[in-house]
Structures are given as structure tokens and as C-alpha cells.
TIRO-2110 file (N, C-alpha, C; in Angstrom, 1 decimal):
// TIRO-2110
14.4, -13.8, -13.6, N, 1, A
13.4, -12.7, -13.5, CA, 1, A
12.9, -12.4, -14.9, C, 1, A
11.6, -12.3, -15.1, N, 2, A
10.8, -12.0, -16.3, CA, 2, A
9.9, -10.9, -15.9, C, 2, A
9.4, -10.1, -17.2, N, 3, A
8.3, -9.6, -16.9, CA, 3, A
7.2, -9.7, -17.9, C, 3, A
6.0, -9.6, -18.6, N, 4, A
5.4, -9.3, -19.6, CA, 4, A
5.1, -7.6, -19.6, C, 4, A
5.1, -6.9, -20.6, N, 5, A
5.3, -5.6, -21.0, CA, 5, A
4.4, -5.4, -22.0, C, 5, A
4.0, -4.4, -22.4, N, 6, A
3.3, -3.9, -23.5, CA, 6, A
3.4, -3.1, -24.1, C, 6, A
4.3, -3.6, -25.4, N, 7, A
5.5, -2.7, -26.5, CA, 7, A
4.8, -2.6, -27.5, C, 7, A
4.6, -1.2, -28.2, N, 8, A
4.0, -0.7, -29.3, CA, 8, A
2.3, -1.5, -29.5, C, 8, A
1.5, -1.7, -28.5, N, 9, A
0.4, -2.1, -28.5, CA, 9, A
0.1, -3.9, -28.6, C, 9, A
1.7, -4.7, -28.2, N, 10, A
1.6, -6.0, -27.7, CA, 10, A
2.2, -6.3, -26.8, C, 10, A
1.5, -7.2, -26.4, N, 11, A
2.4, -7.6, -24.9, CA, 11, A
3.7, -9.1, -25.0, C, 11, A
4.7, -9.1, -24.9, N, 12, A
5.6, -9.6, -25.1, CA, 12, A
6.3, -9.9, -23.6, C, 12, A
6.6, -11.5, -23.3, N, 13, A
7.2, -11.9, -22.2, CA, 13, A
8.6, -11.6, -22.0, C, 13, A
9.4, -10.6, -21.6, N, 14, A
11.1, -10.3, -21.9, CA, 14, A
11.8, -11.2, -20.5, C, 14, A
12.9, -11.3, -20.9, N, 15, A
13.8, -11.4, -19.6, CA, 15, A
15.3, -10.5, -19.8, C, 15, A
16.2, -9.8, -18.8, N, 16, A
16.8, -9.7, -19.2, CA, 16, A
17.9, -10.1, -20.1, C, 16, A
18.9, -9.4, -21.2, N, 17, A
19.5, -9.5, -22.2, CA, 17, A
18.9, -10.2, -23.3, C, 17, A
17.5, -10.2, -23.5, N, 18, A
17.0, -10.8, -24.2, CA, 18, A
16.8, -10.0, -25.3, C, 18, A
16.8, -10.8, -26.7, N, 19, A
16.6, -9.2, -27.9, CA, 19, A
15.5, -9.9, -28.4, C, 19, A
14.6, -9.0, -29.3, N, 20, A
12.8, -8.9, -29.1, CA, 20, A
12.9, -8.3, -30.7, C, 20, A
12.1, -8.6, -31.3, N, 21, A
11.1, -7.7, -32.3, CA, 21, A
10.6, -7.7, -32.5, C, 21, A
9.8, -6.0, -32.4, N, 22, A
8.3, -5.1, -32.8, CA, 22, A
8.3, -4.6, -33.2, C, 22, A
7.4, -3.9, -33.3, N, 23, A
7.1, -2.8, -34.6, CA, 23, A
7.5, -1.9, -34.5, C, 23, A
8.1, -0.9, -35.3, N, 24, A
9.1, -0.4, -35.6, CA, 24, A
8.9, 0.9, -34.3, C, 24, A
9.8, 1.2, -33.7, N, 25, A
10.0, 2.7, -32.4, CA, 25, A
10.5, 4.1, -32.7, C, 25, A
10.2, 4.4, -32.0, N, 26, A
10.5, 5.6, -32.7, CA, 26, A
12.0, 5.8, -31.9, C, 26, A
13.3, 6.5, -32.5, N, 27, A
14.2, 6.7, -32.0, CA, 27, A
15.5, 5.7, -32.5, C, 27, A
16.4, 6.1, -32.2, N, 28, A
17.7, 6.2, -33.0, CA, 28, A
18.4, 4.8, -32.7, C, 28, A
19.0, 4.0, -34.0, N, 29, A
19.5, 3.0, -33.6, CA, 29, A
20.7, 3.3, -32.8, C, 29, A
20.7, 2.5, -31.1, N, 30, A
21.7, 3.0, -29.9, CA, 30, A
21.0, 3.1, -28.9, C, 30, A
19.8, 4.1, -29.0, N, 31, A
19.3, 4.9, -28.1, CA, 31, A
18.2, 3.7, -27.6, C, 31, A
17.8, 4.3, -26.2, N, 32, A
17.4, 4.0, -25.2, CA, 32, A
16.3, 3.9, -24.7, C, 32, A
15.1, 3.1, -24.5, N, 33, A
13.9, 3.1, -24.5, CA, 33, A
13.2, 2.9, -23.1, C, 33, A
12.5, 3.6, -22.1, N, 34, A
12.2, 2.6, -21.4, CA, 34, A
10.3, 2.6, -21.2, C, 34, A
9.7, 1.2, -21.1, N, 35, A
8.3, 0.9, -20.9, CA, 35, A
7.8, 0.9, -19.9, C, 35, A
6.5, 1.9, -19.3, N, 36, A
6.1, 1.6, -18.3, CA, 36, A
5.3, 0.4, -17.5, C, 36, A
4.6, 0.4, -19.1, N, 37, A
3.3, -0.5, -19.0, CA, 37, A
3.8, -1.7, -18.7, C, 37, A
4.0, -2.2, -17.2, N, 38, A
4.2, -3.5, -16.9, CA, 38, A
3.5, -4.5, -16.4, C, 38, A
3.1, -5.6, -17.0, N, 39, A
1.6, -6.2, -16.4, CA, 39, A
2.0, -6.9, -15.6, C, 39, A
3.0, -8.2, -15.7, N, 40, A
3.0, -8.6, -14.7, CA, 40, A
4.4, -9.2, -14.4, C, 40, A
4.9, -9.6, -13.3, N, 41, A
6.6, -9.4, -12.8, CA, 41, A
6.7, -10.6, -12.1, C, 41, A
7.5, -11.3, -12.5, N, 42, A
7.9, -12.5, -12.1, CA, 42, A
9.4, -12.5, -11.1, C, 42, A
9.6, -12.4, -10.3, N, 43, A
11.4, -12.2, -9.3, CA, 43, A
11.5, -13.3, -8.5, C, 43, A
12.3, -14.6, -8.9, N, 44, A
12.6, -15.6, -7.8, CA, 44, A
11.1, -16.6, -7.7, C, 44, A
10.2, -16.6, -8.1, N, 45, A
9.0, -17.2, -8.2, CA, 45, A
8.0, -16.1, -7.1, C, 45, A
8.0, -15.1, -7.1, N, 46, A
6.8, -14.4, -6.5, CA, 46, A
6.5, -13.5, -7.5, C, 46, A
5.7, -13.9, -7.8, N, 47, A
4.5, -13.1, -9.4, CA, 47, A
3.7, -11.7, -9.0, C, 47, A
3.9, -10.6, -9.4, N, 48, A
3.1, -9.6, -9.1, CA, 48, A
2.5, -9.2, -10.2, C, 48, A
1.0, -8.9, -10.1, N, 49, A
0.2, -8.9, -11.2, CA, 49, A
0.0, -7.2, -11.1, C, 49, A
-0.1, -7.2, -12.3, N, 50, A
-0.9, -5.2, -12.3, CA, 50, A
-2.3, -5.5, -12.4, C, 50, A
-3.0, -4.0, -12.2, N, 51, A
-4.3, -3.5, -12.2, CA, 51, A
-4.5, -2.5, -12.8, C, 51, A
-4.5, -2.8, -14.0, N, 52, A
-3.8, -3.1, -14.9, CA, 52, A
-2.4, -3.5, -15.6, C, 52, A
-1.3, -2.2, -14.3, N, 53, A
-0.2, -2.3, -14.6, CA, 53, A
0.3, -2.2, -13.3, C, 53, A
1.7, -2.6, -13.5, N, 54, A
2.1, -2.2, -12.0, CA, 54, A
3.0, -0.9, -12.0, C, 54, A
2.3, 0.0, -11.0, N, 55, A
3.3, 1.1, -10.7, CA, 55, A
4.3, 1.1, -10.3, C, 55, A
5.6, 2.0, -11.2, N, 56, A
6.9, 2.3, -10.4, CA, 56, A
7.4, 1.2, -11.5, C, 56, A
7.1, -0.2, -11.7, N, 57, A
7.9, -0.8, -12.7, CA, 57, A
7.8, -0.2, -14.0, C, 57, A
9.4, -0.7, -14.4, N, 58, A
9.7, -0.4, -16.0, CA, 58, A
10.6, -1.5, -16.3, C, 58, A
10.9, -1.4, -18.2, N, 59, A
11.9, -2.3, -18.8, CA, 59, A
12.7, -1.2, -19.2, C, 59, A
13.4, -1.5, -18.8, N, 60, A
14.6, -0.5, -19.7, CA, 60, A
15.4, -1.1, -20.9, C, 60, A
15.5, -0.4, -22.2, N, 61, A
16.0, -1.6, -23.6, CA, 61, A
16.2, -0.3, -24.6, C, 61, A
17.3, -1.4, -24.8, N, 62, A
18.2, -0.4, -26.2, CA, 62, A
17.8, -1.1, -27.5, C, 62, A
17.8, 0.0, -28.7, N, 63, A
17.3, -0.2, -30.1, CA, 63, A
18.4, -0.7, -30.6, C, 63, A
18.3, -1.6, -31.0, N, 64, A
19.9, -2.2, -31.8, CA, 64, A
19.7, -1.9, -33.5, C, 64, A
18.6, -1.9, -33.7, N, 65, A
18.7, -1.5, -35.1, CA, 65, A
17.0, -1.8, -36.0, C, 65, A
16.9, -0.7, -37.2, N, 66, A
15.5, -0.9, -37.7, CA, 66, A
16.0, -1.6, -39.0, C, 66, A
14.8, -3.0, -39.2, N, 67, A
14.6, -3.3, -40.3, CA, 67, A
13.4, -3.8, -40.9, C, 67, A
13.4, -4.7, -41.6, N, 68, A
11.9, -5.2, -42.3, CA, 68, A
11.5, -6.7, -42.2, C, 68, A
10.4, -6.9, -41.7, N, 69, A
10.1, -8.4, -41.4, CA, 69, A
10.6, -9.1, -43.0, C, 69, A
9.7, -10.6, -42.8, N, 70, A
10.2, -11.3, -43.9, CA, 70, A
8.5, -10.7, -45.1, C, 70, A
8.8, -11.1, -45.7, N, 71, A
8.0, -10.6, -47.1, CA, 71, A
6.3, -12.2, -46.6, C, 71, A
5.5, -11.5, -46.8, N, 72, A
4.0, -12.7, -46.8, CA, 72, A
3.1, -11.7, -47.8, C, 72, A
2.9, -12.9, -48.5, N, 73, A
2.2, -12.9, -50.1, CA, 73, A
0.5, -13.3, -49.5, C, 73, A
-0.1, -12.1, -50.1, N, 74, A
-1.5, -12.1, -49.7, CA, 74, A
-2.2, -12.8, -51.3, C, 74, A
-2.8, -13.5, -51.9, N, 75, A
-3.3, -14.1, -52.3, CA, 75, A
-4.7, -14.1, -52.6, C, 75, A
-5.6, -13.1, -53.8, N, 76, A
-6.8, -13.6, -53.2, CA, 76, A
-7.7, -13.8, -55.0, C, 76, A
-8.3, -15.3, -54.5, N, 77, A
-8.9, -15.5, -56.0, CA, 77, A
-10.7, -15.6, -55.8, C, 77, A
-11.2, -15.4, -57.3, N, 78, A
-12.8, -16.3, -57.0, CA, 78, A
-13.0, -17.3, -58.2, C, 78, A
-13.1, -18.2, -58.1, N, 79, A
-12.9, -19.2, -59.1, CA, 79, A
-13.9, -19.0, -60.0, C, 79, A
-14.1, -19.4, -61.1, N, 80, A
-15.0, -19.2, -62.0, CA, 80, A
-14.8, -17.7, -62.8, C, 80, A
-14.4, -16.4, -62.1, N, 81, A
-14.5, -15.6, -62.0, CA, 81, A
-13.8, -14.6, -62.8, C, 81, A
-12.4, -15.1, -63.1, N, 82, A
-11.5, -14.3, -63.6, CA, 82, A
-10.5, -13.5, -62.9, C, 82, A
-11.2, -13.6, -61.0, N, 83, A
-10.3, -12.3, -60.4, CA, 83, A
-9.6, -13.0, -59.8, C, 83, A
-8.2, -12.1, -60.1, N, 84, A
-6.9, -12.6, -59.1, CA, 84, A
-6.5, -11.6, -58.6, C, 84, A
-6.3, -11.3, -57.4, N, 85, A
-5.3, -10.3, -57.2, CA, 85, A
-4.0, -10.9, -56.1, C, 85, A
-2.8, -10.1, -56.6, N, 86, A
-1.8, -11.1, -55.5, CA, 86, A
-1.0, -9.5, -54.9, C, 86, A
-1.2, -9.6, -53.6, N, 87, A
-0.1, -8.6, -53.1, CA, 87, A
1.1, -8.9, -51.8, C, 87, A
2.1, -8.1, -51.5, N, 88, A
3.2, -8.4, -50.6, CA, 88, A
3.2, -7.4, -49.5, C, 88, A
3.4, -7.7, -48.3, N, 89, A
3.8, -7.0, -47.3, CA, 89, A
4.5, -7.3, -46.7, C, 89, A
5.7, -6.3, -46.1, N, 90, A
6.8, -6.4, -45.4, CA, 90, A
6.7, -5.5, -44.4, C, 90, A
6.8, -5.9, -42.8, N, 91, A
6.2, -5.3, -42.1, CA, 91, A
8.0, -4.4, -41.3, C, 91, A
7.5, -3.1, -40.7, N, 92, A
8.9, -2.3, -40.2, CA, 92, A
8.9, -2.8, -39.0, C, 92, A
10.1, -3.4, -38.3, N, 93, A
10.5, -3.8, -37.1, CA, 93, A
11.3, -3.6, -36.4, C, 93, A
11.7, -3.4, -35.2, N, 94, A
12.8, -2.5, -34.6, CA, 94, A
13.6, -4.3, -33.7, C, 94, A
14.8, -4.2, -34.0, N, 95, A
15.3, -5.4, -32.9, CA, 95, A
15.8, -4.4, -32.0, C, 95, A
15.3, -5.1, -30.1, N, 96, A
15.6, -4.3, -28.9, CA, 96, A
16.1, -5.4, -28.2, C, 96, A
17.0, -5.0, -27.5, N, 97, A
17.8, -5.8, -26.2, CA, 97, A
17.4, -5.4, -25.2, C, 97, A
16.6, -6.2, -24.1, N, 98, A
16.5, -6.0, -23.4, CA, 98, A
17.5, -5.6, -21.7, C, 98, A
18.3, -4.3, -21.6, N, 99, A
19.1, -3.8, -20.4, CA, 99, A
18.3, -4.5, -19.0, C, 99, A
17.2, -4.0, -18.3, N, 100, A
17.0, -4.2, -17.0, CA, 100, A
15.7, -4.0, -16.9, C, 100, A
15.2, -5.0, -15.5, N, 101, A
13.7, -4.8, -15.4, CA, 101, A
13.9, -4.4, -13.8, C, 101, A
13.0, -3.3, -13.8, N, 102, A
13.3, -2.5, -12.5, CA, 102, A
11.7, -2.6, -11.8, C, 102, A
11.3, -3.6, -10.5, N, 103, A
10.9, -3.6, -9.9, CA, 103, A
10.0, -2.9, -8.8, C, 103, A
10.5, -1.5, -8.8, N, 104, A
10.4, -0.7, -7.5, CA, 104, A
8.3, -0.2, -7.6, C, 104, A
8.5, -0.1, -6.7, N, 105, A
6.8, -0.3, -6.5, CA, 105, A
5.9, -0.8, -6.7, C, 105, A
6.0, -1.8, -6.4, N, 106, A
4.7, -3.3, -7.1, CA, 106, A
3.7, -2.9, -5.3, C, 106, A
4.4, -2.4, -4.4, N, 107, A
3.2, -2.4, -3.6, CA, 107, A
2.1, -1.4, -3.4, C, 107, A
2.2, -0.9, -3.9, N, 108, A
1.2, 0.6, -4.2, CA, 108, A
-0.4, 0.2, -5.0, C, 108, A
0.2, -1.3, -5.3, N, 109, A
-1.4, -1.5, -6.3, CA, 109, A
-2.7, -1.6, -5.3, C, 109, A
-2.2, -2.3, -4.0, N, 110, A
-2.8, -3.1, -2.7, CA, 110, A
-4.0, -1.6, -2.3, C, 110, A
-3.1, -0.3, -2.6, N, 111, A
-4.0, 0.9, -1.8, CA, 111, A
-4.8, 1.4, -3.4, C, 111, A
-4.8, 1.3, -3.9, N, 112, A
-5.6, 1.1, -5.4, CA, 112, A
-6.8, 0.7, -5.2, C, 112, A
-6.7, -0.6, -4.6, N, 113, A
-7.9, -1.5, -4.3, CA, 113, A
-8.9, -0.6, -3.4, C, 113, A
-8.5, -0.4, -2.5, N, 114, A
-9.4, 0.5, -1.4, CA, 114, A
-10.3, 1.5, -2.0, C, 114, A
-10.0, 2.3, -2.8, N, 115, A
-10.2, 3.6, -3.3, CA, 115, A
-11.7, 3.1, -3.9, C, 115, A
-11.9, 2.2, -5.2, N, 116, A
-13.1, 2.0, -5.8, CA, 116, A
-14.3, 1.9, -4.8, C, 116, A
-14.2, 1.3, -3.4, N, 117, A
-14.7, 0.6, -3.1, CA, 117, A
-16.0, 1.9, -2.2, C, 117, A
-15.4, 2.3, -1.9, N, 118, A
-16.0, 3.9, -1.4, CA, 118, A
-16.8, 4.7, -2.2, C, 118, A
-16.4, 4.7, -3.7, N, 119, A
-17.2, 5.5, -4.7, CA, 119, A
-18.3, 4.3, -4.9, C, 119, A
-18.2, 3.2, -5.0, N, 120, A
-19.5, 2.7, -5.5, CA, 120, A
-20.9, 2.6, -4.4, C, 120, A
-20.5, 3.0, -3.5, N, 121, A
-22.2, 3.3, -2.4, CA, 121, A
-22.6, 4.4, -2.8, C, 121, A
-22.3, 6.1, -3.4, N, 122, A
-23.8, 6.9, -3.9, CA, 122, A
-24.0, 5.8, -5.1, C, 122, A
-23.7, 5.3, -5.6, N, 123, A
-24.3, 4.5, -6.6, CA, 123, A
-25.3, 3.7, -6.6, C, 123, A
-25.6, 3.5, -5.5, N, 124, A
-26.5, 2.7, -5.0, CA, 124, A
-27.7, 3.6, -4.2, C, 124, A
-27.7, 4.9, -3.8, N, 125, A
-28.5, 5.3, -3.4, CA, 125, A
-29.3, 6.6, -5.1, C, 125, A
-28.6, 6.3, -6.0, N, 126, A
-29.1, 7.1, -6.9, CA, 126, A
-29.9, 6.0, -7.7, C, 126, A
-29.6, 4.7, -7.5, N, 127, A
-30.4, 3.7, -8.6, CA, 127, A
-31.8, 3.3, -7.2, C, 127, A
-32.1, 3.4, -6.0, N, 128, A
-33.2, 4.0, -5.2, CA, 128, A
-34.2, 4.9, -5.5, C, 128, A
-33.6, 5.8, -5.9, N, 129, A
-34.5, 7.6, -6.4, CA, 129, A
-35.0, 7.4, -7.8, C, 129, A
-34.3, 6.2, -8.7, N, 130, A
-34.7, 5.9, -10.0, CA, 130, A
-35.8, 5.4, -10.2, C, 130, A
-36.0, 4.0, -8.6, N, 131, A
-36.9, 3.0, -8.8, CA, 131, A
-38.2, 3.8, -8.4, C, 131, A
-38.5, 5.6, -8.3, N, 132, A
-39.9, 5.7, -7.4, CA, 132, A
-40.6, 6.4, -8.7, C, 132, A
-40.0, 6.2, -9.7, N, 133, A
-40.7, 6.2, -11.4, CA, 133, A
-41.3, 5.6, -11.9, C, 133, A
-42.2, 5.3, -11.4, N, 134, A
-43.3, 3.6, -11.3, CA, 134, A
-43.7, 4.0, -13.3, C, 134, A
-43.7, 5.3, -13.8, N, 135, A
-44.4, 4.6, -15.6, CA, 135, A
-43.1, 4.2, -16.1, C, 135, A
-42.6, 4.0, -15.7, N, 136, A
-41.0, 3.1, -16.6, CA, 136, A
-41.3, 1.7, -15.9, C, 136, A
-41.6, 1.8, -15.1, N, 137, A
-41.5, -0.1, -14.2, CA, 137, A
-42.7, -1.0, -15.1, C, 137, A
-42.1, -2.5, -15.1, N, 138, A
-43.3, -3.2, -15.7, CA, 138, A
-44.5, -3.3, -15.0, C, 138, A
-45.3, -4.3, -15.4, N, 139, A
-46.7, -4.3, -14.1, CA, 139, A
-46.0, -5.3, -13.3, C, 139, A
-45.3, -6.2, -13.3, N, 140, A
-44.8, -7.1, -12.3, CA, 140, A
-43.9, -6.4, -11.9, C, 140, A
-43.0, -5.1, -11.8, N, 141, A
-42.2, -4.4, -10.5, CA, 141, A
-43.3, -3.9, -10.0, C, 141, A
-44.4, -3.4, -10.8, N, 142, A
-45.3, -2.7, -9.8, CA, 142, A
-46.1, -3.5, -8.7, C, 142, A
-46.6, -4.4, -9.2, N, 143, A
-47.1, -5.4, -8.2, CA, 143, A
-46.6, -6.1, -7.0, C, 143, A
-45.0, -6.2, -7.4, N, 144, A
-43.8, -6.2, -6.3, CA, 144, A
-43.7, -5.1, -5.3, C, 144, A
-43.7, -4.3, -5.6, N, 145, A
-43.4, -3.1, -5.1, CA, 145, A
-44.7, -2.6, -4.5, C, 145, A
-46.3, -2.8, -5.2, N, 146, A
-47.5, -2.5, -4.5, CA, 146, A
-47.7, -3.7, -3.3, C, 146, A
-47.1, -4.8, -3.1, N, 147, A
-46.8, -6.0, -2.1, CA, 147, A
-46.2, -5.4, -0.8, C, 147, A
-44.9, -5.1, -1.0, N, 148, A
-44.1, -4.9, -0.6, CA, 148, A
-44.6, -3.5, 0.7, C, 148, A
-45.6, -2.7, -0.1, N, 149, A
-45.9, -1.4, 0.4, CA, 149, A
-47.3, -2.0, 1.6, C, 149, A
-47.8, -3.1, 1.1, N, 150, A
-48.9, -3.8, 1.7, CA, 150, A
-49.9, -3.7, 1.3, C, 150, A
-50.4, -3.0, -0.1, N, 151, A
-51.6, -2.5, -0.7, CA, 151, A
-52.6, -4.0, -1.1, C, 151, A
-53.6, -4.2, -0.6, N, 152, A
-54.4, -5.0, -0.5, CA, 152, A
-55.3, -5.3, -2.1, C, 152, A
-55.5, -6.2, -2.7, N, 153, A
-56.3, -6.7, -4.0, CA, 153, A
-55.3, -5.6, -5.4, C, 153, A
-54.2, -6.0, -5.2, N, 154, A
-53.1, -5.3, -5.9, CA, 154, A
-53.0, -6.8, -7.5, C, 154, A
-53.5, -7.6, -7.3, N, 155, A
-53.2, -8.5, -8.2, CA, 155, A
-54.3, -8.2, -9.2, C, 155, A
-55.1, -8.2, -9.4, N, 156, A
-56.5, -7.7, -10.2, CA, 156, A
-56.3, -6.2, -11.3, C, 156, A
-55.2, -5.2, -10.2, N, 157, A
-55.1, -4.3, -11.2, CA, 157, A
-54.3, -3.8, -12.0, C, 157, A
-54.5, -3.3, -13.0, N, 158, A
-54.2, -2.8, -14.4, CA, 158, A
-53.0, -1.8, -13.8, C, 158, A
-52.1, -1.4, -15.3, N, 159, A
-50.7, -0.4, -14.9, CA, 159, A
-51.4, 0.7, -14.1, C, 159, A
-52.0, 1.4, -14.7, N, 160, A
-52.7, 2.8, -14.2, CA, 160, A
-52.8, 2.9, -13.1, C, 160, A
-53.8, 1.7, -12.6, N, 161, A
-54.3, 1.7, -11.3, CA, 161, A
-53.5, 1.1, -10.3, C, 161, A
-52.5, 0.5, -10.7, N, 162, A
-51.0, 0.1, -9.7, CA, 162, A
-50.3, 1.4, -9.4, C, 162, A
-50.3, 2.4, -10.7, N, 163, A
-49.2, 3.6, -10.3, CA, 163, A
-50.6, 4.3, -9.3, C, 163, A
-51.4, 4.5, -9.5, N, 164, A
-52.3, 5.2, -8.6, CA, 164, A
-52.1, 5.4, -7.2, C, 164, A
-52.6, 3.6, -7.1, N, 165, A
-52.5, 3.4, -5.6, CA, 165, A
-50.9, 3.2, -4.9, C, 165, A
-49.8, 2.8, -5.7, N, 166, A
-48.8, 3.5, -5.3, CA, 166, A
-48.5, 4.9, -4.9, C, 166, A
-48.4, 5.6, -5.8, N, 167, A
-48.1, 7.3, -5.3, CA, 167, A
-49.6, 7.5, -4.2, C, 167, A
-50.2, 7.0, -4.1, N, 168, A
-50.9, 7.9, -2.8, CA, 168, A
-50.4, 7.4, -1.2, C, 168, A
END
């Protein structure tokens, strides 16, 4: 069983007892951490994906201890130039053991789906009410739309005279 997770703003593939390091956490070396943000959950080969995340799952993982990555030497020249500059960073990282990945509610995403699907119809009757603003439309929506209405020798005329014989 695996899951991918998203610890201190990356997402990292864990499995249980596995130890991990990121950027440094907040809380006490011992203490006890657990992540909600679970993207996606692997148990026995049936993969459940979030939408974003999946609800109800978490990782549960203990801080074993804070230290400091390895040292990378930034380097930066322009030839001809004279300029050098050289600097060092050592980045703070926390090593975590991963305790247990708790599965409980991966089915809850399925009624998620439903929900959007209902708000996006007034959506579609407010972009209707938009289209009867004929001096925003080009002269080709207007000529579509003076067609469409059945207005006769509609190709010959000018914007003006398209919104005219429209609104009457």
C-alpha cells in the first residue's frame, strides 16, 4: 500500500515505515504529524484518485529529527567582466517516518461529482441575456443572428443598420 501526499507544498510517493525528507515542520523532534492532502491511494492494486484529494484519507508520520540538507555552491560569473560572485545554501529538513496510511473515505469523492453539474445550467442562460447586446457583437454575429431571425437583404448592411433591424 502507497499513497502520494502533499508535505510542506510537495508531493512525495510514501509507503508505510518509510522515512522521507522535507522541509523542515513545524513541531518537536518525536511528535506526531498527520496529512490530509491525499492525492492518490494505491491498496492491493485498486488506485483511488482525489479531486483533488481524497476525503477522510490521511498519513499519519512521526518527526525523527531536524537537520540541514547537504551544502550547493551557487556560482555566478561574466567573463570579460571582472564579476564573480560565489554563494552557499544549506537547505532545513525534517527526516519523518512514515506510521500509517488510513484509507477511510475514498468514496465520498463519486457524490462530489454530481454537485458541479447542476450549478453550471444558470450559466448558460445568463451568457443568452448577454448575446441580445448586439453593439458588442461583430458584424458577422450580427448577420448570423439577423439570418437566423429571417431578416431579408441582411448581407448588404452596415453595423448600424444590422442592430436596427435587429431590435425592431
Amino acid at each position: 500500500m502507497y499513497a502520494i501526499v502533499e508535505i510542506a507544498g510537495q508531493q512525495f510517493k510514501v509507503a508505510k515505515d518509510q522515512k522521507v525528507y522535507v522541509h523542515r515542520l513545524q513541531g518537536e523532534a518525536g511528535s506526531k504529524i498527520t496529512f490530509d492532502n491525499v492525492l492518490l491511494l494505491d491498496s492491493e492494486g485498486s488506485v483511488t484518485i482525489g479531486a483533488p484529494a481524497i476525503e477522510g484519507a490521511s498519513v499519519t508520520a512521526q518527526i525523527l529529527s531536524h537537520l540541514k540538507g547537504d551544502k550547493v555552491i551557487v556560482f555566478k560569473k561574466k567573463r570579460r567582466k571582472g564579476y564573480q560572485k560565489k554563494n552557499g545554501h544549506r537547505q532545513y529538513l525534517s527526516e519523518i517516518q512514515i506510521e500509517s496510511i488510513a484509507a477511510t473515505g475514498a468514496k465520498k469523492t463519486a457524490k462530489k461529482e454530481a454537485a458541479p453539474k447542476k450549478v453550471a445550467a444558470p450559466k448558460a442562460e445568463v451568457i443568452k441575456e448577454a448575446t441580445t447586446d448586439y453593439s458588442s457583437m461583430t458584424v458577422a454575429e450580427l448577420k448570423a443572428a439577423a439570418k437566423e431571425q429571417g431578416i431579408s437583404g441582411y448581407t448588404s448592411l452596415k453595423k448600424a443598420e444590422l442592430i436596427e433591424a435587429l431590435t425592431k
